[in-house]
N, C-alpha and C positions, 0 to 999 in steps of 0.2 A: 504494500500500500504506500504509494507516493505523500510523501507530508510535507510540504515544500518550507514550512515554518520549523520543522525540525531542524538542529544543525547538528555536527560536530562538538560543539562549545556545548552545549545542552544535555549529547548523550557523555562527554568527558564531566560534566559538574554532576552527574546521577550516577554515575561508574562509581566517582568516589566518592557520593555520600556512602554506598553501600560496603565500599573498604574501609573507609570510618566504621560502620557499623558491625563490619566481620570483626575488627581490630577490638568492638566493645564486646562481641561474644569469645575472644580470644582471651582476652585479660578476665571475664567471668570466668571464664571454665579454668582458666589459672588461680583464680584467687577460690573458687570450690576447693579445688586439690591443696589450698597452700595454707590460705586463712584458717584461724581459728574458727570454733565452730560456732563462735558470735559474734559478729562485729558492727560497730556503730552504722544507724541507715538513716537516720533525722537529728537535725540538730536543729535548738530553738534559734530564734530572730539573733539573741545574742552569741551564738557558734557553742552554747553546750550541748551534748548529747542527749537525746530526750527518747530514742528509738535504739534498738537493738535487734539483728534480725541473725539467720546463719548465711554463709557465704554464697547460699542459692539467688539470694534476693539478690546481687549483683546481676542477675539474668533479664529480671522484669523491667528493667527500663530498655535495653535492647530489642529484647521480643515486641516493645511497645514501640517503639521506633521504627523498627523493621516492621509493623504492620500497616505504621501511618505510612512508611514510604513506600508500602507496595502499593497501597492503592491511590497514592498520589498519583506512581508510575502508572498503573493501570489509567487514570483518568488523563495522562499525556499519552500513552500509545493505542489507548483500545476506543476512546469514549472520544464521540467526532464534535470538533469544535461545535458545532453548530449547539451541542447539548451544553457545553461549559458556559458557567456564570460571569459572563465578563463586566465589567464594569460600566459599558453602554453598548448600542447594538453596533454589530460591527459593520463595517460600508464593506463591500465589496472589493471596490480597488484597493484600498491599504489593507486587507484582512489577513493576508502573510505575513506583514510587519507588524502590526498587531496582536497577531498570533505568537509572534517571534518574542513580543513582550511579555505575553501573560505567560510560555513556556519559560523563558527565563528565570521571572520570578519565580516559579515553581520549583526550579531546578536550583536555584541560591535558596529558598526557602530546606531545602531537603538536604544542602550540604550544611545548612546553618544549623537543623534542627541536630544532626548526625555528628556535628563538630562539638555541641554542645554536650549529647549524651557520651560523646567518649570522653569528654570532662569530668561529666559528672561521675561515668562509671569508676574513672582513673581516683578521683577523688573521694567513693566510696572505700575502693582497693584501699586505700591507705589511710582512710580513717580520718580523713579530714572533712572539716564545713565547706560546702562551694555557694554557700544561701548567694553571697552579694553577687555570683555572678549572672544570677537572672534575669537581672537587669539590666546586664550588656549583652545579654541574647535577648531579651523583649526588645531591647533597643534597634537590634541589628535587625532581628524582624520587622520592626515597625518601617526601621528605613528601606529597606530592602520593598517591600509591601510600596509605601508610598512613590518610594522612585520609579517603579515599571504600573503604576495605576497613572503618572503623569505621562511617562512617556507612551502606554499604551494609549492616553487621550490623545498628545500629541500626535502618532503617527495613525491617528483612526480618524484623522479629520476629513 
């Protein structure tokens, strides 16, 4: 099936969300075999320990990632523009370039979600708070998000 709004750029930033994401069920299945048989999973606002779980729960934020991003990928290779919620109706003649923007974001949105959960997996592994950094992935999402909803207006005029 010919997808002229696909590119190269698009299937390399989805490639490696999902090596990011092997590298978090990598370090899980490492830290099952290595960790003790409890180790810190929640820490409150201030960075103390408030949760304790065994080193299986390194798993659940992976499996939960790896499900958002199949079916993101499914909604860019299977599910026809014409079904995706874009932000206005698309015109005809710029609807490739348009296209080009909402795959993008898609595509940074899944290496950002994937960048984050191997932080956060990495940072469970060893026992540390990652609370503050959510807010430089809400951030990165938001900008990420707003920059291709201007430029998808832009080039859908």
């Amino acid at each position: 099936m010919n997808k002229p709004y696909m590119t190269k750029r698009h299937l390399v930033l989805e490639i490696l969300s999902y090596v990011l994401l092997l590298a978090c069920f990598i370090i899980a299945i490492v830290g099952m075999a290595t960790l003790p048989d409890e180790i810190p999973t929640h820490f409150t606002m201030s960075g103390e320990i408030d949760g304790y779980g065994s080193p299986g729960t390194l798993l659940i934020l992976p499996i939960i990632m790896l499900i958002c991003n199949g079916m993101t990928s499914l909604i860019m290779h299977v599910m026809p523009p014409t079904m995706w919620n874009t932000p206005s109706k698309l015109k005809p003649r710029n609807a490739v370039r348009a296209l080009q923007d909402m795959i993008s974001m898609i595509a940074w949105m899944e290496l950002e979600i994937s960048v984050f959960t191997l932080f956060l997996t990495i940072s469970i592994y060893r026992g540390k708070d990652a609370g503050s950094s959510i807010i430089l992935f809400v951030g990165a999402l938001t900008v990420t998000i707003i920059y291709y909803i201007v430029a998808f207006q832009k080039h859908n005029k």
